[in-house]
C-alpha positions in Angstrom: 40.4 -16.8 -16.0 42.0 -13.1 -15.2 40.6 -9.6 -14.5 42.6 -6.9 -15.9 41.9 -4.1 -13.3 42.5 -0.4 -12.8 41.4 -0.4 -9.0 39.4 -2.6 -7.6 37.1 -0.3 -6.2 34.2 0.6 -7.1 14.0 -4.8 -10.3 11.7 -4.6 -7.8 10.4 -0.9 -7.3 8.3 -1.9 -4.3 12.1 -2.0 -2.2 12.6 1.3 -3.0 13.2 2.0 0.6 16.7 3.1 2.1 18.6 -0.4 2.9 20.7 -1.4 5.0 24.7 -0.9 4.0 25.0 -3.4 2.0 27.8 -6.2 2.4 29.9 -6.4 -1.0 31.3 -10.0 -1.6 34.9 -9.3 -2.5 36.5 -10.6 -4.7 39.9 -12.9 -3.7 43.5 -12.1 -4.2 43.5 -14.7 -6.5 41.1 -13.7 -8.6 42.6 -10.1 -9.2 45.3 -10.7 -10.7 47.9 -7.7 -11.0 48.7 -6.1 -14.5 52.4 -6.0 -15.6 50.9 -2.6 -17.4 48.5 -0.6 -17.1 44.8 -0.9 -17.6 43.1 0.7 -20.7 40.9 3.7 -20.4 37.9 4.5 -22.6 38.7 7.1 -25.3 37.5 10.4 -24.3 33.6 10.5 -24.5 31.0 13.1 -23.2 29.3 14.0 -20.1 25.6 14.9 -21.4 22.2 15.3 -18.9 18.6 13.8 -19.6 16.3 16.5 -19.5 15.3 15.7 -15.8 16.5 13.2 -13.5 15.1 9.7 -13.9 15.7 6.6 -12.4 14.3 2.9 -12.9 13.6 4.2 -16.5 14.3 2.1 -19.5 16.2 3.3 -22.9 15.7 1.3 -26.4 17.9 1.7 -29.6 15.4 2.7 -32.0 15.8 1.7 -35.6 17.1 4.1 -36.9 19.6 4.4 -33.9 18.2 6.9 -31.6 17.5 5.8 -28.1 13.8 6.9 -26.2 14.1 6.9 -22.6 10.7 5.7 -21.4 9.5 5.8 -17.5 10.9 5.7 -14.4 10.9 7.8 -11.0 11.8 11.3 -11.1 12.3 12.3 -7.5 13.7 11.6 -4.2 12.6 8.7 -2.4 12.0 7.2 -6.0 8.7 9.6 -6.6 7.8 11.7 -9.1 5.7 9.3 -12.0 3.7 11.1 -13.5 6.5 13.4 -14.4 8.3 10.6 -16.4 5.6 9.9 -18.5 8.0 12.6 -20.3 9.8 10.9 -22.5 12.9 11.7 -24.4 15.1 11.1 -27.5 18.4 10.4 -27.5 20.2 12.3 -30.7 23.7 10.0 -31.2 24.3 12.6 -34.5 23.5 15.7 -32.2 25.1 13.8 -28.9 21.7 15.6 -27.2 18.9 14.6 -25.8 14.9 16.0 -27.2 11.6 16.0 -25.4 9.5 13.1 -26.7 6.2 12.4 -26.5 4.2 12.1 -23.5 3.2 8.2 -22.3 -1.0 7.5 -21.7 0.1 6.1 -18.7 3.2 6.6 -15.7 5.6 2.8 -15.3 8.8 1.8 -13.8 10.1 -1.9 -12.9 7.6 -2.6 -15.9 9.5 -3.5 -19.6 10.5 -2.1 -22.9 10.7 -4.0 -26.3 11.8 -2.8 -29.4 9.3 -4.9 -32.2 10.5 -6.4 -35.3 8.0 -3.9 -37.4 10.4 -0.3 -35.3 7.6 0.2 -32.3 8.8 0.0 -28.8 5.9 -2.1 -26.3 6.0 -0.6 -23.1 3.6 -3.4 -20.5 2.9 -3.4 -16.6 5.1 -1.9 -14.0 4.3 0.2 -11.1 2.6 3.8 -12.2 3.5 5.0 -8.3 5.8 4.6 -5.4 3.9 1.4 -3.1 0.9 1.5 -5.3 -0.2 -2.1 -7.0 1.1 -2.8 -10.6 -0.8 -2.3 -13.4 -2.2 -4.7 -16.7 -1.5 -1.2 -19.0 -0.1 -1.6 -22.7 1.3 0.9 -24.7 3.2 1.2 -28.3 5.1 4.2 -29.3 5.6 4.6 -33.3 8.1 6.2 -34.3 6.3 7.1 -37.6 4.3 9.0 -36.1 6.4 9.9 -33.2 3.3 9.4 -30.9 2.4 6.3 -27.7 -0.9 4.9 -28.3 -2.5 2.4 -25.4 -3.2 -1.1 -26.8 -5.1 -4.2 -24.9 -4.3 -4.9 -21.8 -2.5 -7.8 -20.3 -4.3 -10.5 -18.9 -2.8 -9.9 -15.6 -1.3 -6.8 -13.7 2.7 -7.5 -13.8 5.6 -5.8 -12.3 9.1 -6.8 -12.0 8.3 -9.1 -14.8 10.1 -10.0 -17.8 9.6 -9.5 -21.7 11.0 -11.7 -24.2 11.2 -11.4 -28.1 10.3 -14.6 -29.7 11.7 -15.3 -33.5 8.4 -15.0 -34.8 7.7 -11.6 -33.2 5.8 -12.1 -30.7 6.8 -10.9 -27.3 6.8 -12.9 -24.0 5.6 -11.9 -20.7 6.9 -14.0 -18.0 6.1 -14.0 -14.3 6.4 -11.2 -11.9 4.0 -9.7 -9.2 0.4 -9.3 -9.8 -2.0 -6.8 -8.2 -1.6 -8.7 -4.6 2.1 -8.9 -4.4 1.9 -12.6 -5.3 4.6 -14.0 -7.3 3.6 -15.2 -10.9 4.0 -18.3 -12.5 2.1 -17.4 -15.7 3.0 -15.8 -18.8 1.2 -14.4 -21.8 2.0 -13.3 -25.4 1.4 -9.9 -27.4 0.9 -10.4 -30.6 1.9 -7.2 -32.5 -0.1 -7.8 -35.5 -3.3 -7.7 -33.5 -2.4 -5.7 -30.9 -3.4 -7.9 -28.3 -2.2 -10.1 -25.0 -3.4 -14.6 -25.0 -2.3 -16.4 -22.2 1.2 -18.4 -22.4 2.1 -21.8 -21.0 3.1 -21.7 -17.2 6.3 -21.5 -15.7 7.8 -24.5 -14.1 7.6 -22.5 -10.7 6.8 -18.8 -9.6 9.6 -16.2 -9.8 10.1 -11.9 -10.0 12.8 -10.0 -10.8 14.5 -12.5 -12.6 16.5 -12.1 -16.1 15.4 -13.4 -19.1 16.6 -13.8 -22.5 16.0 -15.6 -25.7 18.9 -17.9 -27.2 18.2 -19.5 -30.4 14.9 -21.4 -30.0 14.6 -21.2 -26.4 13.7 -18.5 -23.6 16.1 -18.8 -20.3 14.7 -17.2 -17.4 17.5 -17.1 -14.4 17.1 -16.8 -10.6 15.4 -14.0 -9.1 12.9 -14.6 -6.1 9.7 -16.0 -5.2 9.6 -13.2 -2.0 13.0 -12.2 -0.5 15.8 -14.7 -0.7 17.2 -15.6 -4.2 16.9 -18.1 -6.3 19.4 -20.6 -8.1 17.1 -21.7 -10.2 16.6 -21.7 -14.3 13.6 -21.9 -16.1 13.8 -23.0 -20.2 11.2 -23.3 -22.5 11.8 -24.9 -25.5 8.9 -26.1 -27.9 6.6 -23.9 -26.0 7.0 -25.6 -22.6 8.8 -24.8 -19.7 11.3 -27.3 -18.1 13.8 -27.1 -14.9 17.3 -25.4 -16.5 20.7 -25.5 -14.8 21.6 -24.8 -11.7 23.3 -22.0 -10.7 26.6 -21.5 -8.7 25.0 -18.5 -6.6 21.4 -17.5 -5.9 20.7 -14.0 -7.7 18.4 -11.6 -7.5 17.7 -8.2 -9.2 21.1 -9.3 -11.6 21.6 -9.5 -15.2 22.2 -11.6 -17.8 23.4 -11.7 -21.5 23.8 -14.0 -24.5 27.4 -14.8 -25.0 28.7 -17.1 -28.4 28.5 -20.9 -27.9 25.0 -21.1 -26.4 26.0 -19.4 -23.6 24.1 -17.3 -21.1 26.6 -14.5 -19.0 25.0 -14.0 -15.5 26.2 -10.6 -14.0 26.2 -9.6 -9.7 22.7 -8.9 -8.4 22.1 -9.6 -4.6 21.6 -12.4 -1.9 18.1 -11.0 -1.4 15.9 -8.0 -2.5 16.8 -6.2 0.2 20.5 -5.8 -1.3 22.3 -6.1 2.0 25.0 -8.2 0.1 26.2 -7.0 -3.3 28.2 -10.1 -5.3 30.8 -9.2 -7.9 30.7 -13.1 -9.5 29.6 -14.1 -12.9 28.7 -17.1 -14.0 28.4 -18.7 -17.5 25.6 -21.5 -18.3 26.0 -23.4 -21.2 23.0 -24.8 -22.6 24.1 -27.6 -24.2 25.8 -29.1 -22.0 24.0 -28.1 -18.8 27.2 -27.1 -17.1 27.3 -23.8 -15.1 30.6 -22.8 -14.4 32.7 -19.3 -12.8 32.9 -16.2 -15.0 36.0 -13.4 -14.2 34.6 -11.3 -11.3 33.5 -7.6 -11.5 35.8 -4.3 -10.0 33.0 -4.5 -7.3 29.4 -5.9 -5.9 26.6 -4.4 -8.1 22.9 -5.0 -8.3 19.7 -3.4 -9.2 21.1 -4.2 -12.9 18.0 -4.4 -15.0 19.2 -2.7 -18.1 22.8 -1.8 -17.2 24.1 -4.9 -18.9 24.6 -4.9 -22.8 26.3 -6.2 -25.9 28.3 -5.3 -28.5 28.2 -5.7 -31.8 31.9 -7.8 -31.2 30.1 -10.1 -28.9 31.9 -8.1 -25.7 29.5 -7.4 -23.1 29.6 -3.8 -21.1 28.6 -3.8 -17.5 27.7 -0.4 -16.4 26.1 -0.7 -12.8 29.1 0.5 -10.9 31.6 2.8 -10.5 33.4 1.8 -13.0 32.9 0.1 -16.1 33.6 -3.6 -16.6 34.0 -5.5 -20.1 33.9 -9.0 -20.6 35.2 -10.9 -23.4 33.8 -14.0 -24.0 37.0 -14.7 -26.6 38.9 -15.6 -23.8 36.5 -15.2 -20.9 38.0 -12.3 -19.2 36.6 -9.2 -17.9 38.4 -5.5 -18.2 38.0 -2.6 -15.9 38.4 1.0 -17.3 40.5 3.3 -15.3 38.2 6.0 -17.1 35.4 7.2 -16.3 35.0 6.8 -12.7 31.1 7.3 -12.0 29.2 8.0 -8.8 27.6 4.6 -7.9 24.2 4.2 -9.0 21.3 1.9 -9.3 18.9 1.3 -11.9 21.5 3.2 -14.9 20.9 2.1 -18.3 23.8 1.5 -20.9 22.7 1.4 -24.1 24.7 0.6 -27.3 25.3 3.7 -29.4 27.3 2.5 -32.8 29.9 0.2 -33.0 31.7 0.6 -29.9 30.2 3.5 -28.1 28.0 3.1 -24.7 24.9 5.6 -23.5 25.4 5.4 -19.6 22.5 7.1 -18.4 20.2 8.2 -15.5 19.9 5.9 -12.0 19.9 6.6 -8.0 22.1 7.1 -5.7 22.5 5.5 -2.0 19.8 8.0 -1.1 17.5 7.2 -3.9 17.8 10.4 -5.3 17.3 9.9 -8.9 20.1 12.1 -11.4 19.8 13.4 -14.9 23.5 12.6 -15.2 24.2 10.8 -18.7 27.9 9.9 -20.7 28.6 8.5 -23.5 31.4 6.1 -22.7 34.4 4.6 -26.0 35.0 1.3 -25.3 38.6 0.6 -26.5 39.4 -1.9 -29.2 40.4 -5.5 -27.9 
C-alpha cells in the first residue's frame, strides 16, 4: 500500500471544552512514499458560506439532490442552539444556500437519516452546551417543506448512532442517556407508524462509535464506554448482536465507510475523547473472513469525524476532516492527497456528495471552537 501525497501536512458534544494540543501519530517514512510526479489537484470548485456559522451540524442529500443542513452549535465555545434550529438548503443548480425551515426542537451530536419514502429523521442529541440529551423525534418533509415532531424515543440518546435497515426501518444504537451512562440498548423507528419499539441489546455498552449497515448486517466499530477507546466491533446479524473483529487500534470519535468486498474502511479518530492524540491510520475489516488488516495512512491525525467521511458513486471514499482532502481507492487500496484546496483545520465539517464527483465541504470549528460559516464545493479528479 502507497499514499500519493502533496505535503504531508495537514461525537461527543459534552467535550466541547478547549483540549489539550493534541499529539498527532505520524505517519512513517515508509509509509509516505514520494511521488515521481506530482500530486493531482481538485478541479477548480467554489468557496460558498452557510448562512451562519454552524458546527456539529449534520447535512443529508435529499432526493432530489439538495442537501438540508440540520442542527448544530452556532457560537463560540460551541453555543448558540437554539439559533440552529435554522435550517438551510443547499441549491447544487444555484451553487447557494436558502433558509429552510425552522426545527420544533435545538440538537447536535444527535443523527440525521434520509428515509426510503424522501423525509430526513432527526432523533436525540444534545439541545444545549452541558445540558442532558434528549428522547426528541422529528421528520422534515420535503413535500411540504415543513419539520413535524413524531414519538419519542424510548430513551434520551446522544452521541448515538442511526442505522438504515433494508426494510426501512431505522436503528438507534447506544449512546449516552440522560445520566451520562453509556448505552447498551437500541430501539427502532418505524416510519410507517411514526413511532420508536425497543431493539435487541448490544453485546456491551458503547458512544460515539461508527455504525453502518453492510448487506444484512449492522457493524458498530470502537468508540468508548467513558474516555479511553475501544477496539471493539459489535455485529448484528439475524437481529442479534455478536462480538465482531478486532481492531488494529482503539478509535474513538472516527469514521467508517462501506468499501466493495464486504469491507468496512475505518478512518483516524482519537486514543480518547479528549483528543490529545490524533491517528492518521485506517484500517480495513473484512467481514467475511474476520481479518482486520492496515489501510494507506491519511496527510495527517484527524478526529471529531462524524459526517466528514463519504462515498462516491465510484466506490472512492473522500475524507474531509483535515486540511487537506484525502481519497481512498479501494481498487487498489491507496489513498490520494489533493494539493488543492488547502482548508483551515476544523472539527465536526461535513462532506456531502454533490453529483457524480463533486463534494459539499461544509461548516465545523476551529482549535478555539469557534464555529465558521465557511463552505466549498470541492472536484474530485478522475482516477
Amino acid at each position: 500500500m502507497k499514499v500519493s501525497v502533496a505535503a504531508v501536512v495537514i461525537l461527543v458534544l459534552a467535550n466541547c471544552s478547549v483540549d489539550a494540543e493534541p499529539t498527532i501519530a505520524e505517519p512513517t517514512i515508509a509509509d509516505v512514499q514520494p511521488e515521481a510526479s506530482p500530486p493531482p489537484t481538485s478541479e477548480p470548485g467554489g468557496d460558498l458560506a452557510l448562512l451562519q456559522p454552524r458546527a456539529v451540524h449534520h447535512a443529508t442529500v435529499l432526493a432530489d439532490g439538495r442537501v438540508l443542513i440540520t442542527g448544530g452549535c452556532t457560537e463560540p465555545g460551541c453555543e448558540g442552539f437554539d439559533a440552529a434550529r435554522a435550517s438551510e438548503i443547499f441549491d447544487p443548480a444555484a451553487a447557494t444556500f436558502v433558509t429552510g425551515p425552522t426545527m420544533p426542537a435545538p440538537s447536535a451530536s444527535g443523527t440525521a437519516t434520509l428515509l426510503a419514502d424522501g423525509r430526513v429523521l432527526l432523533t436525540g442529541g444534545y439541545p444545549g452546551e452541558g445540558m442532558p440529551p434528549t428522547s426528541n423525534a422529528q421528520v422534515f418533509d420535503p413535500a411540504t417543506g415543513r419539520f413535524s415532531t413524531v414519538a419519542s424515543m424510548t430513551t434520551e440518546r446522544a452521541t448515538h448512532t442511526a442505522t438504515m435497515l433494508r426494510d426501512g426501518r431505522v436503528l438507534m444504537s447506544g449512546g449516552y442517556d440522560g445520566q451520562d451512562e453509556t448505552l447498551a440498548s437500541t430501539e427502532l423507528f418505524d416510519p410507517h407508524t411514526g413511532s420508536f419499539t425497543a431493539g435487541p441489546d448490544l453485546s456491551s455498552p458503547r458512544a460515539a462509535h461508527s455504525a453502518l449497515a453492510v448487506d444484512e448486517s449492522v457493524v458498530l466499530v470502537g468508540g468508548t464506554v467513558g474516555g479511553p477507546a475501544l477496539s471493539t466491533t459489535d455485529v448484528m446479524r439475524l437481529g442479534r448482536w455478536a462480538p465482531g473483529p478486532e481492531l488494529r487500534t482503539p478509535r474513538v470519535k472516527h469514521a467508517v465507510a462501506v468499501v466493495p468486498g464486504d469491507r468496512v474502511l475505518v478512518v483516524g479518530g482519537s486514543s480518547s475523547t479528549e483528543g490529545r492524540t490524533l491517528l492518521a491510520t485506517t484500517e480495513l475489516i473484512h467481514l467475511t473472513t474476520g481479518e482486520v488488516t492496515g489501510g494507506p495512512t491519511l496527510s495527517e491525525g484527524e478526529y471529531k469525524l462524524d459526517g466528514a467521511v463519504v462515498a462516491l458513486s465510484d466506490g472512492r471514499v473522500v475524507i474531509a476532516g483535515g486540511q487537506r482532502i484525502n481519497v481512498y481507492d479501494p481498487a487498489d487500496n491507496t489513498m490520494t492527497v489533493l494539493r488543492n484546496p488547502v482548508l483551515p483545520r476544523r472539527s465536526f465539517v461535513t462532506a456531502t456528495p454533490v453529483g457524480r464527483s463533486t463534494v459539499l465541504v461544509a461548516g465545523g470549528y476551529d482549535d478555539a471552537i469557534i464555529p465558521t460559516a465557511d463552505a466549498q464545493l470541492v472536484r474530485i479528479p478522475a482516477r
